[in-house]
VMD Tcl script that draws the C-alpha trace (Angstrom):
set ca {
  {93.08 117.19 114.39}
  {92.67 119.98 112.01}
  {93.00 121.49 108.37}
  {94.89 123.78 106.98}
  {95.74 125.46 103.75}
  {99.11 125.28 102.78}
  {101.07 126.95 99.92}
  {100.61 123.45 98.22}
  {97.47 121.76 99.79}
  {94.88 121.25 102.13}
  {97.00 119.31 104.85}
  {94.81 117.26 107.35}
  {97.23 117.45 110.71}
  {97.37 117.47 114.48}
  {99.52 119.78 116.77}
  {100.48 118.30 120.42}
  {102.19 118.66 123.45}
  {104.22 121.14 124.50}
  {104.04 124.35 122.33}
  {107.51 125.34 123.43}
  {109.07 122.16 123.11}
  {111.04 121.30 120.42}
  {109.08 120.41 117.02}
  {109.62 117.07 115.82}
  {106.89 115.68 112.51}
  {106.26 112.39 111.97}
  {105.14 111.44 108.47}
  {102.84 108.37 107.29}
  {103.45 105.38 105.40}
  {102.08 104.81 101.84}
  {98.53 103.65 103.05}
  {98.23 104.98 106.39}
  {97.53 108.21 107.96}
  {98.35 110.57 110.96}
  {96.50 107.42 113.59}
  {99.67 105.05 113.00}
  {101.55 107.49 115.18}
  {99.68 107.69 117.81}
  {102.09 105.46 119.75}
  {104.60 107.92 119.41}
  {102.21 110.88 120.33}
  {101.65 109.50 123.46}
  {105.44 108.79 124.60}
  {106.84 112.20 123.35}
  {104.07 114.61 124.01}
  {105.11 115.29 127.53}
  {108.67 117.19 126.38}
  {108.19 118.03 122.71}
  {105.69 119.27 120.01}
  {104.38 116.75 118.24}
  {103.27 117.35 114.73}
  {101.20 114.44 112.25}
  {99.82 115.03 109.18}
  {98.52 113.26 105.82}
  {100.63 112.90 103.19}
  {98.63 114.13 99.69}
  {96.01 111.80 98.91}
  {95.76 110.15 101.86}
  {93.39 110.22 105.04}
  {91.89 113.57 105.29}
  {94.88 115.74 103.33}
  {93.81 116.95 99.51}
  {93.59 114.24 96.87}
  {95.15 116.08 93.66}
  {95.80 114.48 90.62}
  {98.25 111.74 90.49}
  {101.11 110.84 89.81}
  {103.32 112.28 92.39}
  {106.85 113.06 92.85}
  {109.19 112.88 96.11}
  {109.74 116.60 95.46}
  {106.16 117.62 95.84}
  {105.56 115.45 98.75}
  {108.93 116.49 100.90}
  {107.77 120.69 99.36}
  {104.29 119.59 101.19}
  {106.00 118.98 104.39}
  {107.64 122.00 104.29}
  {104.50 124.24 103.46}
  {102.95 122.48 106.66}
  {105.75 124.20 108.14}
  {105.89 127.56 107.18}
  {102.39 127.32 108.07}
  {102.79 126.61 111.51}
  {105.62 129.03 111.85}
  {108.18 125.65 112.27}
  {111.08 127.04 111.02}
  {113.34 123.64 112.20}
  {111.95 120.26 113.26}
  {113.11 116.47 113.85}
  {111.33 114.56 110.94}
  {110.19 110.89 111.68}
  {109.11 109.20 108.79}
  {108.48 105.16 108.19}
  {108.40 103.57 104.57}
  {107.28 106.60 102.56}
  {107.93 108.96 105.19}
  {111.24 107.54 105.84}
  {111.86 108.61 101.80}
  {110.38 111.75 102.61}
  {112.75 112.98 105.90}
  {115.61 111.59 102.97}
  {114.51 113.79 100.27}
  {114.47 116.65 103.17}
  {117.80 115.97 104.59}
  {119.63 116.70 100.51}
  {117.28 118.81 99.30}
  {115.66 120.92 102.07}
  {118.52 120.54 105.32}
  {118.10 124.10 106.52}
  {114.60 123.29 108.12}
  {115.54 119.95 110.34}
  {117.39 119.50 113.07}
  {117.85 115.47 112.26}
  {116.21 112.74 110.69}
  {114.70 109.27 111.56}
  {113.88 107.15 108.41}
  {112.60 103.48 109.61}
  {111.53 100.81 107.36}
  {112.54 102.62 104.24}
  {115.19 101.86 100.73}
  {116.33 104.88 99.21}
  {115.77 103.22 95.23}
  {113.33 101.02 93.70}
  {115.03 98.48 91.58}
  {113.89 96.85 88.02}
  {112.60 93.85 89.63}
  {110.94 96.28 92.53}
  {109.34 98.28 89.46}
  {107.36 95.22 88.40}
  {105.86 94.72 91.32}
  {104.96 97.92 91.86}
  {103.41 97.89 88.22}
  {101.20 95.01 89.39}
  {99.84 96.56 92.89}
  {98.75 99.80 90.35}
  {96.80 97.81 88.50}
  {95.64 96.06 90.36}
  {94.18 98.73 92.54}
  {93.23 99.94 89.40}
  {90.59 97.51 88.47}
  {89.63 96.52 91.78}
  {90.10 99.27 94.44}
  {92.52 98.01 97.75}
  {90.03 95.51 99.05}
  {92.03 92.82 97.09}
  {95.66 93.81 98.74}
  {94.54 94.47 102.19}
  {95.48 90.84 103.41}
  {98.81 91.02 101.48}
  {99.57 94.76 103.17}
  {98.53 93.08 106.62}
  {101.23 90.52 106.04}
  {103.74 92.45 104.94}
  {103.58 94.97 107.48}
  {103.88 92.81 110.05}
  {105.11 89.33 111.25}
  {102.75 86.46 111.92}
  {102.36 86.43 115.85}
  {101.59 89.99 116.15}
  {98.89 89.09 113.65}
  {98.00 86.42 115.74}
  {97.73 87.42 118.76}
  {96.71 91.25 118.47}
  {93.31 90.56 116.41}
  {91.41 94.10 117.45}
  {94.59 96.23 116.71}
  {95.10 94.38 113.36}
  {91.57 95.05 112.23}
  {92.21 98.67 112.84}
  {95.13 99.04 110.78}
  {93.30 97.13 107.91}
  {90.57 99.93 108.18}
  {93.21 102.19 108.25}
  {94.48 101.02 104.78}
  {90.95 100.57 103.12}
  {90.00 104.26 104.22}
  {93.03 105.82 102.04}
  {91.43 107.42 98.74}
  {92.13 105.18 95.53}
  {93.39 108.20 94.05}
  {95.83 109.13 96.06}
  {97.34 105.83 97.16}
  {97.93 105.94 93.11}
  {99.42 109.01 92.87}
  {102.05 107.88 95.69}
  {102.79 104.66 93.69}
  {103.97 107.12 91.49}
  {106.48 108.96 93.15}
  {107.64 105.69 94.72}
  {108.61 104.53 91.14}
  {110.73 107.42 90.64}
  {112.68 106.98 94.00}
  {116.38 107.62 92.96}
  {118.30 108.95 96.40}
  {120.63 105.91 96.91}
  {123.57 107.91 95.28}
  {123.16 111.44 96.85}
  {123.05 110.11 100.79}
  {126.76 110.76 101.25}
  {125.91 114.36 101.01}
  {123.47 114.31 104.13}
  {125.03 115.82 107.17}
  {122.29 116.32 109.29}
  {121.96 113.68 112.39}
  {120.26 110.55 111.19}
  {118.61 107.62 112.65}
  {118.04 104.23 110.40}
  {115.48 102.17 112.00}
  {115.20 98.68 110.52}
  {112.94 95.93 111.43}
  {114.87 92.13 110.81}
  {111.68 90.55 108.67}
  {110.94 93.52 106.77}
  {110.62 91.96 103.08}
  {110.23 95.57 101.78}
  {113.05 97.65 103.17}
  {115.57 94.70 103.80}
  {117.70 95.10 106.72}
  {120.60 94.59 103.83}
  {119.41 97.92 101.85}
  {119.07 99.52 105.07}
  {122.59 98.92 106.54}
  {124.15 99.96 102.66}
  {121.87 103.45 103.58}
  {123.44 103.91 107.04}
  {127.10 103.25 105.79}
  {126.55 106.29 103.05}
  {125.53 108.54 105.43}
  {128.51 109.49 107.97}
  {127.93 109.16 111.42}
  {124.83 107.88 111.24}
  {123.18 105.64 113.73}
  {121.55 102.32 112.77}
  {118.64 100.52 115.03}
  {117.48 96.65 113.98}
  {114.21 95.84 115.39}
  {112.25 92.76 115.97}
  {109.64 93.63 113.28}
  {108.26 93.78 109.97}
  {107.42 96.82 108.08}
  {105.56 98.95 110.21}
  {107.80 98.89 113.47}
  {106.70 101.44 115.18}
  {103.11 100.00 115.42}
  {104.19 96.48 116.10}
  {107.58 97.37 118.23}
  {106.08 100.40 119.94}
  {108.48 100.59 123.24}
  {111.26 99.88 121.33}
  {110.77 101.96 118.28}
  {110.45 105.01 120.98}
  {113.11 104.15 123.02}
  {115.43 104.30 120.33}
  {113.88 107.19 118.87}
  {114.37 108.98 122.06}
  {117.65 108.06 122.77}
  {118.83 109.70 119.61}
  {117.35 112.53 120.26}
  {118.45 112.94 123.67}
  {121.82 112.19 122.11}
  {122.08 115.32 119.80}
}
mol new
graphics top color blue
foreach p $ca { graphics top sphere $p radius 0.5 }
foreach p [lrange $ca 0 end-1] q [lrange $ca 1 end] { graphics top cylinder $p $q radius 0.2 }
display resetview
């Protein structure tokens, strides 16, 4: 895992597997960092180049000053990019990450070669606002201690909280490592999500990963994404939020059968 200085930040990344396989970049979740894909790493290391890296203000990537926007997170991916000399890669992105690949795919299509958003709506609405209203401030006065147990919950479904105690505690350290600041400035450009509307115009290949008791990207917003977007394909997983970490087999099987598929 390394730095590096991009034409927007310092980017906290890792570069694996094959350095003439195909690049494919999988981007965090609000809260998490490059570890959550480590899953991932593992299964598609062998026949491709595997890229991670922090989004701003989170794990080891810059922490600028808040709020942010969609467009300077999806510009950040592409600095990390032309950095590395990508000039097209398969984006993976879950929650945040899965907003990011969208904002790519309209505004930025020349440098991918598809797109797999999981877990992810493409617009906040007015009762989604409030809530996000009350998580800022209440990080705000009290730092993400108090909405650890709530992010544990949401992200993923009672038994695999149950019954996978050690892995659990390490995504909850996960969470309480990502700077204040930056978790912030990411609430901001999550306010300001507004892609619903353009996703007729994406054309790239796209992959909708969904997981059936996700309470924050409903399988219901997530099928109304995959109809906008022609000849997309659309995955439902038995999972919460974070599917790839609790649904790791699956989540790479059908990852890799869509890729295999292009």
């Amino acid at each position: 895992m390394k730095m590096i200085k991009t034409a927007s930040m310092e980017t906290h990344y890792s570069d694996e597997g094959r350095a003439d396989g195909p690049p494919i970049v999988f981007s965090n979740s609000l809260g998490a960092n490059i570890t959550m894909w480590q899953p991932q790493v593992d299964h598609f290391k062998a026949d491709f180049r595997v890229i991670r890296y922090d989004h701003r203000g989170h794990g080891k990537s810059e922490v600028t000053p808040g709020p942010y926007s969609f467009e300077q997170l999806c510009n950040d991916a592409v600095a990390l990019m032309d950095a590395l000399n990508i000039e097209r890669a398969h984006f993976v992105g879950l929650s945040m990450g899965g907003m990011t690949a969208l904002g790519l795919a309209l505004d930025h299509p020349d440098r991918l070669l598809s797109i797999c958003s999981a877990n992810c709506v493409a617009t906040i609405p007015a009762e989604g606002l409030k809530i996000w209203d009350e998580r800022i401030a209440a990080i705000t006065a009290g730092g993400l201690e108090p909405i650890l147990d709530g992010t544990l919950q949401r992200w993923f479904t009672e038994p695999t909280i149950k019954t996978r105690p050690e892995e659990m505690a390490a995504v909850r350290s996960m969470i309480a490592a990502t700077p204040v600041k930056g978790y912030l400035g990411c609430c901001g450009a999550l306010k300001q999500l507004n892609y619903l509307e353009r996703l007729g115009q994406i054309e790239l290949p796209t992959l909708f990963i969904s997981g059936m008791h996700d309470q924050g990207a409903p399988v219901a917003a997530m099928r109304e994404m995959q109809k906008r977007v022609a000849g997309s394909v659309y995955v439902e997983l038995d999972a919460a939020h974070v599917s790839n970490i609790e649904r790791p087999q699956e989540f790479n099987r059908a990852l890799g059968d869509f890729l295999s598929a292009i």
